[in-house]
N, C-alpha and C positions, 0 to 999 in steps of 0.2 A: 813863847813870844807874847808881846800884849798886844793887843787890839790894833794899837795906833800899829806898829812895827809888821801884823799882817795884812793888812790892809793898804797898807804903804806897799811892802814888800808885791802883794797883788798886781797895783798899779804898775812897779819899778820893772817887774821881770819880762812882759813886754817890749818895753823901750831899752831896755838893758839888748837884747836880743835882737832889735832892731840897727842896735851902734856895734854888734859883736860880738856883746861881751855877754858875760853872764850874773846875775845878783851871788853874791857871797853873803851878806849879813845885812842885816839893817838894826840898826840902833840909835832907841831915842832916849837920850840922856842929860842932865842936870848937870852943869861945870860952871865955876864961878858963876854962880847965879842966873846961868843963861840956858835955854832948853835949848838939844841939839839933835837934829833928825841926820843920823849919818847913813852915808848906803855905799857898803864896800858891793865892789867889784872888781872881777875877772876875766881872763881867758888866755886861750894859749899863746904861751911867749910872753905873756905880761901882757902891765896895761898901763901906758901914755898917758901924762897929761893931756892933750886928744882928745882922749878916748873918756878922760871923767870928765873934762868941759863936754863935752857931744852930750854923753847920758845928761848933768846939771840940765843944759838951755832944753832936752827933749823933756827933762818931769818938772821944770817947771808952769809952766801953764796947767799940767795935768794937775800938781800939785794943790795948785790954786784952785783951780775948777773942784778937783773932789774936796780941799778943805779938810783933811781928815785928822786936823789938829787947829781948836780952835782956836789956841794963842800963840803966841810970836814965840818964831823958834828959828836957828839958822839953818842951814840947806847947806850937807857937805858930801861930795862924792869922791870919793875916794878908793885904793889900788888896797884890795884885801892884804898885802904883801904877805914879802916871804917869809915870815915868822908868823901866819894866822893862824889864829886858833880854829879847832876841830867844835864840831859843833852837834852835828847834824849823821845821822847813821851814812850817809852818802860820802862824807868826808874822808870817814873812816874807813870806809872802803876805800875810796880815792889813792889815798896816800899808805896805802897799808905796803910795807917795808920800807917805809919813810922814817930818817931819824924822827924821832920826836922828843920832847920834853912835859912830863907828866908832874904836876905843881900837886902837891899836898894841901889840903886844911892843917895838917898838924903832922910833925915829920912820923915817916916811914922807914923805917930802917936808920934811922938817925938823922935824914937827910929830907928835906922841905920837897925837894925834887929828884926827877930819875930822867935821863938821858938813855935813849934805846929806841934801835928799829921797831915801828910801830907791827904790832903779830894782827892785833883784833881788837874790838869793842863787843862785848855782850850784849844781848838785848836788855840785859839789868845794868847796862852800864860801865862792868866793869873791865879796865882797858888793860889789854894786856902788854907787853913791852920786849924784844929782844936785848938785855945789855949786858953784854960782852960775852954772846955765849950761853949767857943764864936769861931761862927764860921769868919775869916778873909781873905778877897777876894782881892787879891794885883793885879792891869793892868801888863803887860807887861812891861810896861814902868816904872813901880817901880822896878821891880825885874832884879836887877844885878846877882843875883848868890843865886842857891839853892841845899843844901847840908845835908847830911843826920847829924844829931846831935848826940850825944853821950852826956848822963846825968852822972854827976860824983858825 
């Protein structure tokens, strides 16, 4: 995480906890030319529109008072939803016999991605998968990005 994102995130998880919910992610990012300070969150049974205007009107004044970015950026809170990505050693436990979806740098077995009951994440990273039966052990260095799936 960079600076601005823990220190934000610092600020957010009291007031997040104060409206209910809980911080999922915080991210400050560049899009069409515009800086974006995002701050997912959670909790159980979902999370309301409510529920991300209550957190917004509570961190902004905090926001402003700490200042912890010192050019114009937008302020968006938002519902980590149901396809979030795993992040965090905590996640991974969270959701462990959860489908998930494990994305490649560069395909594995011929295939960019894998679909499978989440088994573990190693402390080096590397995330293991149940799919269909066979158990699949990706390095660290396979695994660009992993995210909870949703079967339709």
């Amino acid at each position: 995480m960079s600076k601005v994102t823990e220190r934000v995130l610092a600020l957010a998880e009291p007031v997040a906890a104060d409206c209910g919910c809980e911080v999922w992610d915080v991210e400050y990012v560049r899009e069409a030319g515009a800086w974006y300070l995002r701050l997912y969150i959670d909790k159980p049974g979902g999370v309301s529109i409510d529920d991300c205007e209550a957190v917004s009107r509570a961190m902004d004044p905090i926001l402003d008072e700490a200042d912890p970015i010192p050019t114009s950026y937008i302020f968006e809170v938002s519902s980590a939803g149901a396809e979030r990505v795993l992040k965090r050693p905590r996640d991974f436990e969270r959701f462990a016999g959860e489908e998930v979806e494990v994305r490649h740098y560069q395909p594995v077995q011929g295939r960019k991605s894998h679909v499978g009951a989440l088994v573990s994440r190693a402390e080096d990273g590397a995330v293991a998968i149940d799919c269909a039966g066979e158990r699949l052990v990706f390095p660290a260095a396979q695994v660009a990005q992993v995210r909870l799936h949703l079967s339709v």
